[in-house]
Residue, then its C-alpha position, 0 to 999 in steps of 0.5 A: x637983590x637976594x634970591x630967596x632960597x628954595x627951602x623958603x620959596x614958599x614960606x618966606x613973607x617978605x617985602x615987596x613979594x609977588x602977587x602970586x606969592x602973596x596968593x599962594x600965602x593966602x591959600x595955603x594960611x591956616x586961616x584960610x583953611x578954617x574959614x573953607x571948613x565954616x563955610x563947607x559945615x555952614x553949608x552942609x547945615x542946608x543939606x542935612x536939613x532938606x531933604x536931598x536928590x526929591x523931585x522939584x514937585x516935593x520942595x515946590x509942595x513941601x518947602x515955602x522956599x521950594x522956589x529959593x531951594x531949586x534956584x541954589x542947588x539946595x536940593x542937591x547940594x553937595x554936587x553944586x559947582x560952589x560946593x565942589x568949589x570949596x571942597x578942591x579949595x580945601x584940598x588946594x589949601x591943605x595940600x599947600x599948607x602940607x607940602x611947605x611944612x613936611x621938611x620942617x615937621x618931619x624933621x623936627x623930633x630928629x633936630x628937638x633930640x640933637x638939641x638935647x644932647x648939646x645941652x651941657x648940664x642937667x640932672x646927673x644921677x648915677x650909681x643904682x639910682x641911673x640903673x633904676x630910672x634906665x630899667x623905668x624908662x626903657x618899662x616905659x618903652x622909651x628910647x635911648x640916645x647917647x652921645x658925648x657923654x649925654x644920655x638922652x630918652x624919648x619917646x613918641x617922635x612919629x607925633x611929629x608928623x601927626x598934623x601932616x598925616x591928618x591932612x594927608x587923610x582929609x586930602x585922600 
């Protein structure tokens, strides 16, 4: 049997995978993610609609459901063992997610503009009209990439690592 190597240890969706593979798929999928933010923003409706941190005579007094709001935690919601719970989850799931894509995101901007620079054909201008489109592009604050004769302009290749950072700030 063929070993998986570890670039893919824990992207790789093959058959016959492990229990704990197929676990750690699970938890790290973006669908996951998003059904931990429903349900955290589902629940966090009950902490901005009651009233948080009363006494128990308040919700007993003031809410029919004083009793059913005591019994969840809904008086103090956002320390409840479930709702930490979910929050580590979230941080679990954006973690994983993070950590198995950051090689590919990373280097993605760096391997799209060795890409381009291969590419044979494409539009030649040259003379006054190549001076002039250079003199817009580097006002434009664009980069220049020469190789082999090809002649590459880019621009903004930290956005490639913009996902990563956002879950890097929601984790922190």
């Amino acid at each position: 049997e063929a070993a998986v190597p570890p670039s893919r240890a824990f992207t790789a969706e093959i058959k016959g995978e492990n229990g704990m593979k197929k676990i750690l798929n699970g938890i790290r999928s973006m669908k996951f993610g998003i059904i931990l933010l429903v349900l955290i923003m589902a629940i966090s409706f009950f902490g901005t609609v009651i009233e948080q941190g009363k006494a128990e005579e308040f919700y007993l007094a003031n809410y029919g459901a004083g009793h059913l709001i005591l019994a969840l935690g809904l008086n103090n919601l956002y320390y409840t063992p479930y709702f930490l719970f979910l929050g580590v989850l979230l941080i679990v799931n954006l973690t994983l997610c993070s950590l198995v894509r950051f090689r590919s995101i990373f280097h993605a901007g760096s391997k799209r503009l060795a890409a381009a620079l291969k590419v044979k054909q494409g539009n030649n201008v040259a003379g006054p009209q190549l001076k002039r489109l250079e003199a817009y592009l580097e006002k434009k604050r664009y980069h220049k990439k020469s190789e082999d004769g090809q002649t590459v302009f880019y621009k903004n290749q930290i956005g490639h690592i913009g996902s990563f950072l956002v879950h890097l700030s929601l984790v922190l």
